[in-house]
C-alpha positions as CSV (number, residue, x, y, z in Angstrom):
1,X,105.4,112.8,140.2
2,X,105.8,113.5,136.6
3,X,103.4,111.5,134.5
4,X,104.8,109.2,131.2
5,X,104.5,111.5,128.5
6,X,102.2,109.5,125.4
7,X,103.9,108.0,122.9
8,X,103.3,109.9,119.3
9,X,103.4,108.3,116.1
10,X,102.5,110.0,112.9
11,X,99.2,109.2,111.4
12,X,100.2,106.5,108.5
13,X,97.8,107.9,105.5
14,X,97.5,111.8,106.5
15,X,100.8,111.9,108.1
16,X,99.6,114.2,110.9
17,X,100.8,113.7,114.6
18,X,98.9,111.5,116.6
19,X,98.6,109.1,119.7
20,X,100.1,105.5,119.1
21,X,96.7,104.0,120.9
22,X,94.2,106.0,118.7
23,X,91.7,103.5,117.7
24,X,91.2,106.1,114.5
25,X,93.0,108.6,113.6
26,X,91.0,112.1,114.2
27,X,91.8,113.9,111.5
28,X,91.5,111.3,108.0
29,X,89.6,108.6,110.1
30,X,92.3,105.6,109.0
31,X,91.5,102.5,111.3
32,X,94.2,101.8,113.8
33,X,97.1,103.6,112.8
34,X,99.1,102.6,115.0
35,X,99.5,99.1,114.0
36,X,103.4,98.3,112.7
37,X,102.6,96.7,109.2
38,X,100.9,100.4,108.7
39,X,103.7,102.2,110.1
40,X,106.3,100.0,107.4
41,X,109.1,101.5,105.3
42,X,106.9,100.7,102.6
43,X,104.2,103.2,103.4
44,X,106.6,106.2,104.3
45,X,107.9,106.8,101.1
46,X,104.1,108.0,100.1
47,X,104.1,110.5,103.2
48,X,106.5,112.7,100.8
49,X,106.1,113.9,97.1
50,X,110.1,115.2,96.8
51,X,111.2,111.8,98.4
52,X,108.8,109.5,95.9
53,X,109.9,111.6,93.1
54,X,114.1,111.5,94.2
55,X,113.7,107.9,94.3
56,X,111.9,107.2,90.7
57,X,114.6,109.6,89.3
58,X,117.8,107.9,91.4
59,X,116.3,104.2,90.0
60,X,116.4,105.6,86.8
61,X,119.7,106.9,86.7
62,X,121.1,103.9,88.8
63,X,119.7,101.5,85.8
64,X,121.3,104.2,83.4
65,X,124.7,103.7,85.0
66,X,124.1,100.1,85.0
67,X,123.9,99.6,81.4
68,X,126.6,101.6,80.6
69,X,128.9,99.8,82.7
70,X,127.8,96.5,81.3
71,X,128.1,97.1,77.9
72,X,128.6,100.5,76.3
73,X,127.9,101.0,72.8
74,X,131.0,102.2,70.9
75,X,129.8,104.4,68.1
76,X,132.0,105.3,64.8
77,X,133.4,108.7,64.0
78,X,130.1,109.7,62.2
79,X,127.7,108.7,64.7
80,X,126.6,111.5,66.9
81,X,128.7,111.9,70.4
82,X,125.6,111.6,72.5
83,X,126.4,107.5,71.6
84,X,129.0,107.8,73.8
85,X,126.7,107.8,76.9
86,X,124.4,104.9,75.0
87,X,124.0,101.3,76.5
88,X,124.8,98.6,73.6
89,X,121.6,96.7,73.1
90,X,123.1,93.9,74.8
91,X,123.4,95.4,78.0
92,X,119.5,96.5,77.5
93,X,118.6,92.8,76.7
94,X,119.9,91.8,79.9
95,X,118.8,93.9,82.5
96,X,115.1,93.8,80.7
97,X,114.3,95.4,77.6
98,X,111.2,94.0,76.7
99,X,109.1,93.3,73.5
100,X,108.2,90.1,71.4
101,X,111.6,89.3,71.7
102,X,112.4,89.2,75.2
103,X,109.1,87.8,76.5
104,X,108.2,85.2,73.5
105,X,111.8,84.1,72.7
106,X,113.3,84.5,76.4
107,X,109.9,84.2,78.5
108,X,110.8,87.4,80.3
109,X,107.5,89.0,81.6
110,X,108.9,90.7,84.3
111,X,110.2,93.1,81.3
112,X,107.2,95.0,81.8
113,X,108.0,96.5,84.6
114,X,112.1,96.5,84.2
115,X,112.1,98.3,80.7
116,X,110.1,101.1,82.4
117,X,113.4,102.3,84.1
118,X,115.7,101.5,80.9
119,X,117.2,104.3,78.6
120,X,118.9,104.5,75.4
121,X,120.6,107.7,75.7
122,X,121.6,110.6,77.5
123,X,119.0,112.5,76.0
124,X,116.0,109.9,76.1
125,X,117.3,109.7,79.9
126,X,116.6,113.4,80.2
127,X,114.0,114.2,78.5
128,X,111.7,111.6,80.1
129,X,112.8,112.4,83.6
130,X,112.0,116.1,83.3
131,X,109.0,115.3,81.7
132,X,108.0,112.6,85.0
133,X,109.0,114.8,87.4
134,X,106.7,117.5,86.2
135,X,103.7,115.0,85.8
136,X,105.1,113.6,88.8
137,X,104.6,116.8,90.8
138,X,101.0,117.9,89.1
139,X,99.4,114.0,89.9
140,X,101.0,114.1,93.4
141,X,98.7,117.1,94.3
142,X,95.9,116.3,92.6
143,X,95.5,112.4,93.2
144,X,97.6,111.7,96.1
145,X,101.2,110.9,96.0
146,X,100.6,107.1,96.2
147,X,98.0,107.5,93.6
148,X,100.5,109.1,91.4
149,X,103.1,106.2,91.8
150,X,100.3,103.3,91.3
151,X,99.4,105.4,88.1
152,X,103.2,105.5,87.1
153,X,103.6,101.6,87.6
154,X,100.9,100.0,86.1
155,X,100.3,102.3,83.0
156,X,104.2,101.6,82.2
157,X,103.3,98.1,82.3
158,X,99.8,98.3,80.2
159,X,101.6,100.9,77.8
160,X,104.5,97.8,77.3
161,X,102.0,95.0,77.4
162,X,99.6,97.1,74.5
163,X,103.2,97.0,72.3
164,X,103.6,93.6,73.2
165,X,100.3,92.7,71.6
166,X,100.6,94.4,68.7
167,X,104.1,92.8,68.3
168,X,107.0,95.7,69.0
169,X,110.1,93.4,69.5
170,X,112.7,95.7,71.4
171,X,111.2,98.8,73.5
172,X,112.8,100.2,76.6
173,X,111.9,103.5,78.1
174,X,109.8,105.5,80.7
175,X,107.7,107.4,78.3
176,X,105.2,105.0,78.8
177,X,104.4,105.6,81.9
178,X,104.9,109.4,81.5
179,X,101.6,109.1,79.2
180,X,100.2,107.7,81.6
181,X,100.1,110.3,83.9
182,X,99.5,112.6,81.2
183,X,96.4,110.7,80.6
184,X,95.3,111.1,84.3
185,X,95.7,114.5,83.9
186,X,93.8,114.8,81.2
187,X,91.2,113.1,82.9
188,X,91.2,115.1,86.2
189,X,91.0,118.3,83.9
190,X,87.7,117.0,81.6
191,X,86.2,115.8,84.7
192,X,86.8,119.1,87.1
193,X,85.8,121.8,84.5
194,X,86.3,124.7,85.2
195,X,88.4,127.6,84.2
196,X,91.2,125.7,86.2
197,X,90.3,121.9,84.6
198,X,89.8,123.4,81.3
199,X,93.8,124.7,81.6
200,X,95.0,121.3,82.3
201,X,93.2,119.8,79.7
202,X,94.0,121.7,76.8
203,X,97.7,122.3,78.3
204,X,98.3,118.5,78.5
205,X,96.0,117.6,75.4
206,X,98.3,120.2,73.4
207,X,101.7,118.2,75.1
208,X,100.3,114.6,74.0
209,X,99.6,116.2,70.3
210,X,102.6,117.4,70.1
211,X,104.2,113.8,71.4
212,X,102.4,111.9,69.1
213,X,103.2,113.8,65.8
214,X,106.4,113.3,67.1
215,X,106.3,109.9,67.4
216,X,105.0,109.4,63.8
217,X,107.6,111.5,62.4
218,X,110.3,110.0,64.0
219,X,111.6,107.1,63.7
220,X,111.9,104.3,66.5
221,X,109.6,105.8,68.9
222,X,106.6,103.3,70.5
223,X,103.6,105.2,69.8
224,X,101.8,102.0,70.9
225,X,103.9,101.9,74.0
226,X,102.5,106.3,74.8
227,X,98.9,105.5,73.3
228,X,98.3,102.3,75.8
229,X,99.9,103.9,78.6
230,X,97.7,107.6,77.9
231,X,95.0,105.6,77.8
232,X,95.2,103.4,80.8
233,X,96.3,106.5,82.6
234,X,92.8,108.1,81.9
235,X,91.1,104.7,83.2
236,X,92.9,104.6,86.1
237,X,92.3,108.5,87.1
238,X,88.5,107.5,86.6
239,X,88.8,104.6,89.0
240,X,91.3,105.9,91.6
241,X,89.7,109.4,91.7
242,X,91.1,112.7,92.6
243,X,91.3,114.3,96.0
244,X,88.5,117.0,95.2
245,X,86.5,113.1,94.6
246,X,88.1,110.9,96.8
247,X,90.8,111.7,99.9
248,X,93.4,109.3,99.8
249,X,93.1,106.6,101.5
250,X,95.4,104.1,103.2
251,X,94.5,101.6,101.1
252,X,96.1,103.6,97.8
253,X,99.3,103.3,100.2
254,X,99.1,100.3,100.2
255,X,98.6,99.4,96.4
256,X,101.5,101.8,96.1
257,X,103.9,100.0,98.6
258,X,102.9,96.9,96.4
259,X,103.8,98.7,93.0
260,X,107.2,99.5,95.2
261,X,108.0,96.4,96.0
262,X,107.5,94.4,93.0
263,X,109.5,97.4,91.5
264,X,112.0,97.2,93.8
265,X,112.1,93.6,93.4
266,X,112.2,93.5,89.4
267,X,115.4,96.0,89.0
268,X,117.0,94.1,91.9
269,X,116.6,90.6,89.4
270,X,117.3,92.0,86.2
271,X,120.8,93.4,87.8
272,X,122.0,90.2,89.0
273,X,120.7,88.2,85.7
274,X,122.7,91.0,83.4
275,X,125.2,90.7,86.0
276,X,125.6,86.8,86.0
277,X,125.9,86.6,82.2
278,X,127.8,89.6,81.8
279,X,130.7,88.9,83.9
280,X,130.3,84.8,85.1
């Protein structure tokens, strides 16, 4: 008589194949993998860097499309052609621009998160992403892919929030959060050493440099938006830690399903609000 063949699962933190009835998973130790809310759509995307990365990049050019659809800006004959793939700054208001404006005038405070996937142009659109999904890929296998996204979240919002304080009215963009994990980069390369930490740091201390004079020489660029979010991004690496530190655990999955979902939940909100006034 052929016996029932065990019922597999794979581990939700280390992703390895495992039995559903573990009581701990033999090979990262999590606690009862096997338990559903562990197991959640919420968790998986963290099990891949590519898939994480596809769907940061597809929100961003979802919210891209978005705002062009709403409201494009029609530029003049002088203006450069790259206007003609620019949102008007209406469309931006609605679907959660953020600043002074937007969170003193309109009480908007889930703007934080929302501008975060916003874009004035085709090339800030492209230029961000390529710069993310570089970051993206270097803080994925050094922190953890979760770590990477909580990173990417909440340094967006502290990089918004420091421009808020210091009284920006109108700033959209995820270059915030792209200093972010440049400044966990910075920190995992000054806190390794090395030949190999050394490398990092001065590659990626050259790269924020470079942004800042950048940002100083041109106009209409946050520098308090990349300066808050560089710098929460070095406080977080300190207190998440790196794998060589600290394995991931499940408990960075789970911060990071929470950074999904009130992501998720945000763009989702702004839409139908742009949406309502726009068109009803």
């Amino acid at each position: 008589m052929a016996t029932q063949p065990r019922n597999s699962i794979l581990c939700p933190n280390c992703a390895k194949l495992i039995s559903i009835d573990e009581r701990q998973c033999p090979f990262c130790g999590t606690s009862n993998p096997g338990r559903r809310w562990k197991r959640s759509f919420l968790t998986r995307p963290f099990n891949s860097t590519e898939e994480l990365i596809r769907l940061v990049l597809y929100a961003n050019i979802g919210m891209f499309v978005i705002a062009l659809i709403i409201s494009p800006r029609l530029p003049g004959l002088s203006v450069n052609p790259f206007a003609l793939l620019s949102p008007a700054n209406k469309s931006l208001l609605l679907l959660g621009a953020t600043g002074t404006i937007p969170i003193d005038q309109l009480h908007r405070w889930w703007t934080l998160v929302a501008a975060n996937y916003l874009h004035g142009g085709i090339l800030h659109i492209l230029f961000n992403m390529v710069a993310f999904r570089q970051l993206a890929l270097f803080n994925a296998r050094e922190y953890g892919v979760a770590r990477m996204f909580i990173i990417y979240t909440v340094t967006g919002i502290a990089g918004f929030l420091a421009s808020y304080l210091v009284g920006i009215t109108f700033t959209i963009g995820a270059s915030a959060a792209v200093c972010g994990l440049m400044g966990s980069a910075l920190y995992y390369g000054k806190s390794r050493g090395g030949a190999y930490g050394q490398m990092i740091y001065k590659q990626i201390g050259g790269w924020a440099v470079f942004l800042f004079i950048f940002g100083f020489l041109m106009p209409g660029i946050n520098n308090w938006g990349h300066g808050g979010g560089l710098v929460a991004g070095v406080v977080l690496g300190y207190v998440l830690g790196y794998r060589e530190k600290t394995p991931e655990r499940l408990w960075h999955k789970t911060g990071a399903a929470i950074c999904l979902l009130l992501t998720a939940l945000v763009l989702i909100w702004a839409v139908i609000v742009a949406c309502y006034y726009r068109f009803l």
